[in-house]
N, C-alpha and C positions, 0 to 999 in steps of 0.2 A: 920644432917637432911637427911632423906630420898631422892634422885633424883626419879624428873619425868620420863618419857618417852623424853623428850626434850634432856636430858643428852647426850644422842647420836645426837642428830640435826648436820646437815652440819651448819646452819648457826649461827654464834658467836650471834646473839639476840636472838635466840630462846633457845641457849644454856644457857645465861643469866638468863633460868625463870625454870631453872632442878630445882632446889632448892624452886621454890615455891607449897605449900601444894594443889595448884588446880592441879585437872588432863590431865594435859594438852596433847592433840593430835596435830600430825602436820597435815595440808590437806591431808588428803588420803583417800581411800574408805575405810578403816576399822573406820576412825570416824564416816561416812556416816550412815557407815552396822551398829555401836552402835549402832546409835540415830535413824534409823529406827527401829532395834530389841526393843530399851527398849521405845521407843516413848516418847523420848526427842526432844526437841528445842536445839538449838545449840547456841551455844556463841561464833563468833569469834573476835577474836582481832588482829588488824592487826596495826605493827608500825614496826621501826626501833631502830637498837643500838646504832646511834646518835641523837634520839629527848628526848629532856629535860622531856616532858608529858608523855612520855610512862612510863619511867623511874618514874616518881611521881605517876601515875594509878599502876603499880604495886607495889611499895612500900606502898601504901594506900589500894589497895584492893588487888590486888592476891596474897601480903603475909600475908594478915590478915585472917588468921585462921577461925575465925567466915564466912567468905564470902566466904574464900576457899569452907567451909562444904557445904553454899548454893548451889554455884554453881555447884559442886560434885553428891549434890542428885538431883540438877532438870535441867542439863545440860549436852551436850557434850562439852568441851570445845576444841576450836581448835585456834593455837594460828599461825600468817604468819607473815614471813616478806617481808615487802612492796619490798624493794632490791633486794631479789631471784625469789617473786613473782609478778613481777607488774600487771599483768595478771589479778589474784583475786582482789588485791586493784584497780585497773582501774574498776572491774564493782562494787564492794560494795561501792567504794567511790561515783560513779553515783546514787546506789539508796539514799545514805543518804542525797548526797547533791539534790537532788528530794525532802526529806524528812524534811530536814530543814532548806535550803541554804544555807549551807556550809560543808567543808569537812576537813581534814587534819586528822592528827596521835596525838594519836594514835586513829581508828576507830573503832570502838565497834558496833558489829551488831548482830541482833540475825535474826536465821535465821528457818526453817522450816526441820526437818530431810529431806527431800529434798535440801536444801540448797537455798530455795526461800527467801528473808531478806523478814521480816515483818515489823521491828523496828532499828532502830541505832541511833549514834552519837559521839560525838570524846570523848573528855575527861568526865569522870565523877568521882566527887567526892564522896568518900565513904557513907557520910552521904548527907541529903540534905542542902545545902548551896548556896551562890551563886544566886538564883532564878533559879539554877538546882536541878532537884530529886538525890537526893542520890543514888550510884548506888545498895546498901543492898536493900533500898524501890524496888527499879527500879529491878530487878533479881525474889525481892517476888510477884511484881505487875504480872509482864510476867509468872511466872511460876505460878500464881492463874488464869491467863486467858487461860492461855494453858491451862489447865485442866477442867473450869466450862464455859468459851466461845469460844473456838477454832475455831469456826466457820466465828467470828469476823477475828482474825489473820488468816485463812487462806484466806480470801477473800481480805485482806489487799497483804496479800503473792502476791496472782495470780495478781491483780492490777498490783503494781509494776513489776513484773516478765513481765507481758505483756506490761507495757511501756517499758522495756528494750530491748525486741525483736522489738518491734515497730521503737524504736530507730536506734536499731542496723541495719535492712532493707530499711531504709527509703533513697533513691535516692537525693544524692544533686548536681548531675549531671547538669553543665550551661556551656554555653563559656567561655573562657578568654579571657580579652584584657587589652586593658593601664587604662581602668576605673574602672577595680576590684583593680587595683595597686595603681591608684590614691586614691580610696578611705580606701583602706588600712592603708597607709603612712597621706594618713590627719585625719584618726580615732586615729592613733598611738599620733600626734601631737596633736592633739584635747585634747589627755590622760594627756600630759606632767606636769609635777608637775614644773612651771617655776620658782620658787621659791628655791627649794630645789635639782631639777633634779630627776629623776626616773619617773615611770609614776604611776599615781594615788596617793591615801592618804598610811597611815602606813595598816596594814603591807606592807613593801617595799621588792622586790625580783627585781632580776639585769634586767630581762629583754635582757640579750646579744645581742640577734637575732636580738632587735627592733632596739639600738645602730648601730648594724654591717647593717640594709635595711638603715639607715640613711647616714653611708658615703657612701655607693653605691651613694642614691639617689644627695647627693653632687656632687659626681665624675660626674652625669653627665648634673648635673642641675650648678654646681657651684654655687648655693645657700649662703651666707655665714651664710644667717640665720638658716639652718641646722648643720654649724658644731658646731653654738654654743651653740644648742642644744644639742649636742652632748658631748661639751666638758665641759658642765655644768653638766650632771648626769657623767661623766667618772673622774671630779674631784673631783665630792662629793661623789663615793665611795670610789674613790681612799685614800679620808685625811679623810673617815668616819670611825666609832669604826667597822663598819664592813668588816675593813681590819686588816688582823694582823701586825701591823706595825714593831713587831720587828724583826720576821721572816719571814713573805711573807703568801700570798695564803688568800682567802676570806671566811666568814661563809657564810652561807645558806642565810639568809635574817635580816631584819632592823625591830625592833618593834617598831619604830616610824619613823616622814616622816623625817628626818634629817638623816639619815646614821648614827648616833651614836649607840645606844643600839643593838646588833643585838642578834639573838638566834643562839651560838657558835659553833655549828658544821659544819666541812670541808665536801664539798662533792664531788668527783670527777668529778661530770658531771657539776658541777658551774663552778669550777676553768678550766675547759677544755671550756670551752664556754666564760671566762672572759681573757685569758690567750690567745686566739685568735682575741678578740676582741683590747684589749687593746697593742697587739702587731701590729695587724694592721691598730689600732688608731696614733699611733706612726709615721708611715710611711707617714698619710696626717698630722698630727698634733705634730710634733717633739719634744713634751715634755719630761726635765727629769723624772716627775713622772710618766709619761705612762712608759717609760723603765724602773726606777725600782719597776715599781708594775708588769710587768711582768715578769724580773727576780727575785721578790722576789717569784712568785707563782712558776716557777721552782726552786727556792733553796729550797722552803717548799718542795717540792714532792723529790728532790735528799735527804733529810734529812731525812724526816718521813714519805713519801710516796710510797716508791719506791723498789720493790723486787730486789736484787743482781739478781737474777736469767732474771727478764724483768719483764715489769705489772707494775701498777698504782692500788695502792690500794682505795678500795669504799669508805673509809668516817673516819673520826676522831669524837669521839662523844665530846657533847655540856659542859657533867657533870664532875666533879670528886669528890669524897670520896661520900657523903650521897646525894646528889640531889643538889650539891654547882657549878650551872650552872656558865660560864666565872671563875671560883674559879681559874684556872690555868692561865687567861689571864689578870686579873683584878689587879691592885694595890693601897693601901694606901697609904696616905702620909704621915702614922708612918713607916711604914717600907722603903720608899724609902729614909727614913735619913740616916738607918744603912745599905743602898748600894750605894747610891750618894756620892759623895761628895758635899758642899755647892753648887756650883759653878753650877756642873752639875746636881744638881737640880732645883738651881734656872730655867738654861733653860729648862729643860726637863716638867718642871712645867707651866711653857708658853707653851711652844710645845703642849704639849699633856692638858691644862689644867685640873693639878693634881692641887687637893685642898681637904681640911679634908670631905669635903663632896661628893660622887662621884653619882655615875647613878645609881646604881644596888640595885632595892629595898628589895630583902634580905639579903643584909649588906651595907650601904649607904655609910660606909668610901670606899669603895671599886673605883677605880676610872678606867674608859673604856678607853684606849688610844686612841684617836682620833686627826689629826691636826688642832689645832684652830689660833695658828700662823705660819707662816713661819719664815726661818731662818733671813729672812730683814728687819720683823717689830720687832724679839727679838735685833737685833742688834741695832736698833733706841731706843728701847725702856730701853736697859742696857747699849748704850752709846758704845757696845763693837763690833771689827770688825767682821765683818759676818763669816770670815776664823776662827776667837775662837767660834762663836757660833758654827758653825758647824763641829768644832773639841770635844766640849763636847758632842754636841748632840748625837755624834754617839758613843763615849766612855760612854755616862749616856745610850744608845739604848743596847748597846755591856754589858754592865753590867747587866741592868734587864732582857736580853735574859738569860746568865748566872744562874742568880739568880732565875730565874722562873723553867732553866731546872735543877739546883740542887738541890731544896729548897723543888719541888711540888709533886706531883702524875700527870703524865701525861694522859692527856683521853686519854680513848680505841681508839686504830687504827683496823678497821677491816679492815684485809689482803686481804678477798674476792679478788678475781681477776674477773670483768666482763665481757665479749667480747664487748658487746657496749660500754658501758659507757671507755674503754681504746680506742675503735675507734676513739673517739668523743678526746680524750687527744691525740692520734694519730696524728690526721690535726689538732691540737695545735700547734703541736709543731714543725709540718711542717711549721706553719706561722710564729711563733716564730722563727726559723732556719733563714726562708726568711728575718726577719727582723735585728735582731742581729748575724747572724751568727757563735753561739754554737753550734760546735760541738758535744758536749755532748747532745745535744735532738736529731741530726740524728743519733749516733753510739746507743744510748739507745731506741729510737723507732725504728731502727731495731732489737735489744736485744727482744724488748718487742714483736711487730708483730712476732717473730718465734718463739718462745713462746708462743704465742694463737693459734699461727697455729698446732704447735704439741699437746697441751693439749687440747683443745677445739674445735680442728674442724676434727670431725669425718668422717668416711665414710656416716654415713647416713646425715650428717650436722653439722651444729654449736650448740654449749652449750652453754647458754646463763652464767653460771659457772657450775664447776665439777658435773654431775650428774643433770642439769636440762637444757631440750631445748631449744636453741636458739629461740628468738620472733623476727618478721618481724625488729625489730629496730635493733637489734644487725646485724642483716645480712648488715643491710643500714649503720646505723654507722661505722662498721668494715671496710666497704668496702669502704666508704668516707675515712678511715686515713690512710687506704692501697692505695689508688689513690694518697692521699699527698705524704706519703711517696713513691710512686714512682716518682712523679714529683720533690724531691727535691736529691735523688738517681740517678734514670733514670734507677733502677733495672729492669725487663723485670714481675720479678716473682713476682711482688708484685698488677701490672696491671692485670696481670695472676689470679692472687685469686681475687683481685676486680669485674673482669669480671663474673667470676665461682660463687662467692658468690651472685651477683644479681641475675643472673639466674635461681640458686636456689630460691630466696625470689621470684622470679615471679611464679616458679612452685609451692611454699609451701603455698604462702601467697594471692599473686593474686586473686582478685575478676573478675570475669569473667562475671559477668551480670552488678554492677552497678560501677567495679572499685574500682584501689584502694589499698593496703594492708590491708589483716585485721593481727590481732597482734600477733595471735596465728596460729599455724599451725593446730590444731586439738581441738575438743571439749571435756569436762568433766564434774565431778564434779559439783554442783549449780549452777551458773549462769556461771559456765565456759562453758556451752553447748550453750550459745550467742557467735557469734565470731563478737567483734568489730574492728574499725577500727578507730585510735584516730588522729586527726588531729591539737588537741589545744598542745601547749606546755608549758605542767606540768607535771611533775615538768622539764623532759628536752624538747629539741625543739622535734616535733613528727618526726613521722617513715614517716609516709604522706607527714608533709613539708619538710623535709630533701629530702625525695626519689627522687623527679623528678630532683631536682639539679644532682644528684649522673647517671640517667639514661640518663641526657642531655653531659652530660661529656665524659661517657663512649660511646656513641653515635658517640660524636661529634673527639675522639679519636681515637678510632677502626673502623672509617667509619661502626659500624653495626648502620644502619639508623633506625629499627624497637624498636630501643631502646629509641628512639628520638619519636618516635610516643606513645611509652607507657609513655615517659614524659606528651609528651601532655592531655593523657587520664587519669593520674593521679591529674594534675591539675583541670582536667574539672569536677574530678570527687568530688570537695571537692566546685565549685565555689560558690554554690548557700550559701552553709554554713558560706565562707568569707563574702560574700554579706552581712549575715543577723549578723553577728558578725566579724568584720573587724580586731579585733584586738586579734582575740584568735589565728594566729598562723603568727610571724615574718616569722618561717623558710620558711614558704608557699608561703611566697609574695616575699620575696628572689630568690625561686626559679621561680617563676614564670617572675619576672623581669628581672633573669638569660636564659627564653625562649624564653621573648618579645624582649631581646636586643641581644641574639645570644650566644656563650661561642667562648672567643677571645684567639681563639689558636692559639703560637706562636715555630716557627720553628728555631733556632740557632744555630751553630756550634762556633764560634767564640762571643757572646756576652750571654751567659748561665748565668751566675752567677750576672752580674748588671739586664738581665732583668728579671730572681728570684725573685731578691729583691724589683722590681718596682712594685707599687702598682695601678693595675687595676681590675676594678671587673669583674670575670669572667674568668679569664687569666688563661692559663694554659700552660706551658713553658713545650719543648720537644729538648732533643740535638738532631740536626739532622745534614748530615754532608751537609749544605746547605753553600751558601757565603752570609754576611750580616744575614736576619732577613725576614722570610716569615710569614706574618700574614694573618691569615683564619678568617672571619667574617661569618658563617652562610655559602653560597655557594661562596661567594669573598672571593679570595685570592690577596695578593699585596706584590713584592718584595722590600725590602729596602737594600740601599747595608751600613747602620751603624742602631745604635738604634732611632725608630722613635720620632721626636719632641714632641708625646701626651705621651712620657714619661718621659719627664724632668721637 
């Protein structure tokens, strides 16, 4: 078969769609110049090469022939992926979810040769089903109104277009104090799903941020009834199917409110946010399974993760062979005879309960792995001691890992290397370090930070990957796992680019009248000529709540004080929008609870490495060649001549 234009794409999902019969364009002004020269409507599509639905929308329609020709004669089609571009999917996913209350991938939006959306929505099936329009109907409906009412869709166009600008200008500029925090933290509570842990009903997504503002607010409330909140959503994902139990590392999110069924693709900015959390869950809450569910999410990433060269690759997709989603993680219990033995099956069948009928309704034998008993009610229950359960258990674990990786077709790994999204697995792995102290995450995140330093960050600035610009998040994130890893080092040159790289983000990104970052450094393109500024964290924590942590630190570090005041203005500048939605960003109330309570900088020569690994929020541990332990609170300072009592 003939390749697209896509054949050449940098990015492995758009590469993915060479072979399909539409004509497909990547965003650029030459799609633009088309579909204004032949006065076409525009088709775009915007997913990823780990979501299950994008993967089914295009085996349903953009290799169906007949749909391809429509699309061909009455469209441009232009195809993004969300990963390279968050930029475009941040505002088309705004107007759709405007348009029909809700959003996700894959998004399908038609837009105006301008690039103003008229119309969207996420998945559509080929024909009409569902109590959805088919999307063949749906292509001939738009492309007969384009032609004989355009008048309609263009006034639909500008509509939207000017709510977006509207949006985008609108001032949510307020104070802060402890009553934006409090009501933060009791909106997040309010959310708790007390039954099952996570917050809200199914779809269920980790949430990290909200977990990691919770022991903060422990540490200094000493609440108990917070950490058991806490340790109720951190055990039901931990023993949920949306862990991979035989090798480590988490999928993307839970299609029901129980943690079992999840949709199976790995994503590097989850596991760098889960893998933080759950390591320094560990530290107030001493469980085995916190520890090995966070070094299982490092064994995943040294195994199937992880470039020889440095970098954290972006994502492992959900599908393998025709659209046979979890197909590689799933198992029968006809086949686990001819890999078990009796014995360790019998447990492994308790453990995980595997039975002829499993979860996954396009093949029901099919069974999730999830922990439904522990090793001491199998023991009670076969009469046999806990030390044989948990010697089969791990020999029937050790087997079907095996068997999965020689038996199967492995999902796609895209290699992509991100500058953010490796930030954010960066101060992972610095906390991760802090807590278990492996070696191998400080020798390999220094591997990996000079490796983005070389490839990715240019004279005029950072790449957000090879050949496209760095966004306000990547500068932030970067610069947060470059602070880590200088705190767990004590390198000089890593402080050095952290400092340098904000600086930049405040020259490139900086809003200057209402505050702020916006995400983009410059405008284009359709609705890329809005520059927003995201503050909710979706799918990762934002560029916004992240930031003021990041400029409170480096502030509170480098004594430049003026860094410390753009904290302040960064907060103020999002307060009003907490106020009216409390729970659209963890990272925001983190850092804001990180400005009300101070950042607890610590000076040591002699006690560096126990007070690393002590767990306080806001701490930031510096060798210096001092005696005992000098702690900086804000503008107090206090000497200790051993380590202080509030940390034992």
């Amino acid at each position: 078969m003939q390749k697209n234009r896509l054949a050449n794409a940098r990015s492995p999902y758009l590469r993915k769609s060479a072979h399909q019969p539409v004509d497909w364009y990547e965003w650029s002004e030459e799609a633009f110049k088309k579909a204004k020269e032949e006065d076409k409507p525009i088709l775009l599509s915007i997913g990823g090469v780990w979501c299950h639905w994008c993967h089914v929308m295009a085996h349903e329609s953009f290799e169906n022939e007949e749909i391809a020709k429509i699309i061909n004669e009455n469209f441009v089609a232009i195809k993004v992926d969300r990963d390279e571009r968050p930029d475009i999917d941040r505002r088309y996913q705004e107007v759709v979810l405007a348009l029909t209350g809700s959003g996700g991938w894959p998004l399908t939006v038609f837009l105006t040769p301008e690039g103003e959306a008229f119309f969207g929505g996420t998945y559509f099936p080929p024909e009409d089903r569902w109590g959805r329009p088919g999307f063949k109907s749906l292509l001939l409906r738009i492309a007969q109104l384009w032609k004989e009412d355009r008048g309609k869709i263009l006034k639909s166009a500008k509509q939207l277009s000017q709510a977006l600008e509207l949006f985008s200008v609108r001032s949510y500029k307020d104070h802060v104090g402890e009553e934006l925090l409090d009501r933060g933290i009791n909106h997040i509570l309010l959310s708790v799903d007390y039954q099952h842990g996570g917050l809200g009903d199914a779809p269920k997504f980790h949430h990290a941020k909200a977990w990691e503002l919770l022991l903060y607010r422990y540490f200094f409330t000493q609440n108990k009834q917070l950490l058991k909140v806490v340790e109720l959503t951190l055990d039901a994902m931990a023993k949920g199917g949306i862990y991979d139990h035989l090798l480590g590392g988490f999928f993307r999110y839970s299609t029901d409110q129980n943690w079992i069924v999840p949709h199976f693709e790995k994503m590097l900015y989850d596991n760098a946010e889960l893998l933080q959390l759950y390591s320094m869950a560990y530290q107030v809450i001493p469980k085995p399974l916190y520890e090995r569910v966070a070094k299982g999410i490092v064994e995943y990433y040294k195994r199937e993760g992880t470039d020889p060269k440095g970098g954290f690759y972006a994502s492992q997709d959900a599908d393998i062979g025709l659209l046979d989603e979890g197909g590689y993680y799933t198992f029968s219990l006809e086949e686990l005879k001819d890999v078990l033995t009796p014995e360790e099956l019998k447990v492994a069948s308790l453990h995980f309960d595997i039975g002829p009928k499993g979860e996954m309704h396009h093949d029901p034998t099919k069974n999730v792995l999830f922990i439904d008993k522990e090793e001491d009610e199998i023991s009670r229950i076969l009469g046999m001691p806990k030390e044989e359960v948990q010697s089969l258990l791990e020999s029937a674990k050790g087997k079907m890992l095996k068997y999965r990786e020689e038996t199967r077709e492995k999902p796609f790994v895209d290699k992509t290397i991100y500058s953010g999204w490796n930030g954010l697995m960066l101060e992972a792995m610095a906390q991760y370090y802090k807590t278990f102290g492996d070696p191998w995450a400080k020798d390999f995140s220094k591997l990996t930070a000079k490796r983005l330093l070389e490839e990715l960050y240019k004279e005029e600035g950072l790449e957000h990957t090879h050949g496209v610009k760095g966004f306000s998040e990547d500068y932030i994130f970067l610069a947060r796992g470059l602070l880590a890893l200088y705190e767990i080092t004590q390198e000089k040159q890593w402080l050095e680019v952290a400092l340098k790289l904000t600086k930049q983000a405040m020259e490139k990104f900086w809003d200057p009248q209402n505050w702020g970052f916006f995400d983009t450094e410059e405008q284009g393109e359709g609705f890329l000529k809005v520059r927003l500024k995201n503050i909710a964290d979706t799918p990762t924590q934002s560029a916004n709540g992240s930031a003021p942590y990041l400029l409170l630190l480096l502030g509170s570090i480098t004594q430049e004080t003026e860094l410390i005041d753009y904290a302040e203005k960064n907060l103020q500048a999002f307060a009003r929008f907490i106020q009216e939605v409390p729970t659209a960003s963890a990272s925001y109330l983190i850092s804001l609870y990180a400005y009300l309570k101070g950042i607890y900088k610590v000076e040591t020569r002699d006690f560096f490495e126990p007070l690393l690994k002590a767990f306080r929020p806001f701490k930031f541990v510096l060798r210096k060649d001092v005696d005992g332990v000098v702690i900086c609170e804000g503008t107090v300072c206090k000497t200790y001549l051993g380590i202080p009592d509030s940390f034992s």
